[in-house]
N, C-alpha and C positions, 0 to 999 in steps of 0.2 A: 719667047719663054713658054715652058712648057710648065702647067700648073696642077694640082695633083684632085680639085675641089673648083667649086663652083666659086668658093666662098676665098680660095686661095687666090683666083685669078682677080675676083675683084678687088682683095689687098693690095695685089702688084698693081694694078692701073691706079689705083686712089693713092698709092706709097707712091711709085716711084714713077710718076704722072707718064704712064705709056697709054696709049692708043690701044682702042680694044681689038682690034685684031693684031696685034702684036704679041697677044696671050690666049694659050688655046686651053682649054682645060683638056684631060686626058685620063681625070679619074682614077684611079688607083684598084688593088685587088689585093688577097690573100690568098696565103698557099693553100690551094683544096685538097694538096694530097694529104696535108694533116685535117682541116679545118673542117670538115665537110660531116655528115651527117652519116655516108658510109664508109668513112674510112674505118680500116680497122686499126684498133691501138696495140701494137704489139710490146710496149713501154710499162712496166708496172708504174701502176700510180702508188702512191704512199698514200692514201686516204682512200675510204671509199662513202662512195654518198651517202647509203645507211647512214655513215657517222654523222655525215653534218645536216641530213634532212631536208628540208622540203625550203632549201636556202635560198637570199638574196645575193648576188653575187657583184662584186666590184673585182677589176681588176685593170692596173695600170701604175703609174709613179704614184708619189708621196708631195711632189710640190703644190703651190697653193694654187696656180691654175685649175691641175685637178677637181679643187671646190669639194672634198672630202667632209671638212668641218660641217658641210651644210648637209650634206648627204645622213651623218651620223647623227644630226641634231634632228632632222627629218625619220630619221628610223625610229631615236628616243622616244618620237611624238607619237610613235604607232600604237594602240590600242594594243594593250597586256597582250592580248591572246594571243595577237601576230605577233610578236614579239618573240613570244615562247614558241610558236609553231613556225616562225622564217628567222634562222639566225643570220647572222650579216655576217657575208664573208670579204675577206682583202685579200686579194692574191698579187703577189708582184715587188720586186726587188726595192724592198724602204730601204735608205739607211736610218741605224738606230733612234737618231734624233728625229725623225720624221714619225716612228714608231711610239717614240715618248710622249708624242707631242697629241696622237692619238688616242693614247691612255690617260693623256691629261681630259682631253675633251668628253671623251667616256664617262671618267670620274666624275667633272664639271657638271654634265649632263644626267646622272645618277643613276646611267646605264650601266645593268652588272654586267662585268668584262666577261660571262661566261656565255652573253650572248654576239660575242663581237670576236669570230674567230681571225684571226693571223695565219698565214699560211706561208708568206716569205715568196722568195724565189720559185716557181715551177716551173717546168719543162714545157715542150710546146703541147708535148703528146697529153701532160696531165691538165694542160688548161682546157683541149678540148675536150678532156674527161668532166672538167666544170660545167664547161658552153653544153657541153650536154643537157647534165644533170639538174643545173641548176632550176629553178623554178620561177626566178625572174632575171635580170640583168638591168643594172642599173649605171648608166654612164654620167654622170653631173657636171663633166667638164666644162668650165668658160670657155677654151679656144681650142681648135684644133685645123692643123692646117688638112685634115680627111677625118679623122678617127677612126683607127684601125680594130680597136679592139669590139665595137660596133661591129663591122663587118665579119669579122672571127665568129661571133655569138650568134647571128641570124645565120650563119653557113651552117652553125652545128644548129640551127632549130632554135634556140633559145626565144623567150617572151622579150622582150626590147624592150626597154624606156630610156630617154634621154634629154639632154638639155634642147631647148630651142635657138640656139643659136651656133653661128661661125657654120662650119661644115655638116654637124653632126646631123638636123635634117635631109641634107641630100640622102643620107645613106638609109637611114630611117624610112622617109619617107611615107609619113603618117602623122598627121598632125594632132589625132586626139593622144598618140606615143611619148609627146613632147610637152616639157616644163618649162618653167623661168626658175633656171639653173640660180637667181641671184633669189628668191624668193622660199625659204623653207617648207611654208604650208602648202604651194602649191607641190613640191616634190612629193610631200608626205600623203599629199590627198592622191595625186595619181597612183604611188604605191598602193596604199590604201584600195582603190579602182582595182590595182591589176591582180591585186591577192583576193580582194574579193566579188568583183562581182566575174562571172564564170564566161559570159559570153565575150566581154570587153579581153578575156582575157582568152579565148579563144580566138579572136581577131589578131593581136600579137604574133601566134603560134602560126595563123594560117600568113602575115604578112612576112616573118623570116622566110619562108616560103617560098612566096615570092619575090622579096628585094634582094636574094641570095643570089638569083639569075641575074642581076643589073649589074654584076660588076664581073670581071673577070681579064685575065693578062691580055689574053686574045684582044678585046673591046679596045684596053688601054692601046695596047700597040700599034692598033689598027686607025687609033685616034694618031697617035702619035707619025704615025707616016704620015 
């Protein structure tokens, strides 16, 4: 079997009780000719960063894997100022009821909804328009058999943070980067870290950098023969 994580091949030996060389890991990649930091985007985007500023940025499904609820109760917690100065964005195809269910949490939470933008559906070319711009990225997923949308965001430069757990540190691969996705305060304080203190967050920017070279199709295939 051919495994796509570190974290995938040890599911298949513990699941489905195989022999560790009967599982090779082989890693995964993203398309660079969108995802990359020079490509150029010949695609109009419908937003431009002016509008959404100096933003937090999520993007992926709406199921509860994801761990969304914990991410928005972790933003709530954030000190007024960041709050007003990094609005939270969701990019990525909800259906409605997943979307309701976020407005409820909002509400719950007494976070005004005009800090909590929606964006829906976008294109590959307008995402990398985000993974750009953004000014942080934040993945809180529980499980991921690789985490893709990780790998996307450090090819375009993006600041990383992420859960500690399943796949998402291989790709990461920084451990003061990573949180206890089941834990809110600790999300909240590392945000907190990567919006303000300046050097920790120059760390970030120089590691997309470099973990952006650690994967790629070539690597994959070359595993895979």
């Amino acid at each position: 079997l051919l495994a796509i994580s570190q974290s995938s091949k040890k599911e298949a030996i513990n699941n489905l009780s195989l022999a560790d060389n009967k599982v090779l890991n082989i890693d995964s990649a993203c398309d660079k000719s969108i995802f990359d930091l020079k490509t150029e985007i010949n695609t109009p985007v419908n937003f431009e960063a002016k509008m959404l500023g100096d933003f937090i940025l999520y993007t992926g499904a709406g199921d509860p894997r994801k761990n969304l609820h914990r991410l928005i109760e972790a933003y709530s917690q954030l000190p007024v100022k960041l709050i007003i100065k990094h609005k939270l964005v969701l990019a990525g195809n909800m259906i409605p009821a997943e979307e309701e269910l976020i407005y409820r949490w909002i509400d719950d939470l007494s976070l005004p909804r005009e800090y909590v933008d929606f964006l829906g559906y976008v294109s590959d070319e307008e995402l990398c328009y985000l993974y750009r711009n953004c000014y942080l990225f934040v993945f809180p997923s529980l499980h991921e058999g690789f985490g893709l949308p990780v790998l996307e965001a450090l090819n375009c430069g993006a600041a990383v943070i992420g859960s500690n757990v399943t796949s998402i540190p291989e790709i990461i691969g920084k451990k003061e980067a990573l949180f206890n996705p089941y834990d809110v305060q600790d999300i909240c304080d590392l945000i907190i870290k990567a919006l303000e203190d300046k050097h920790f967050y120059n760390q970030l920017k120089l590691n997309a950098v470099e973990k952006s070279k650690s994967f790629s199709w070539d690597r994959t295939a070359l595993l895979a023969m």
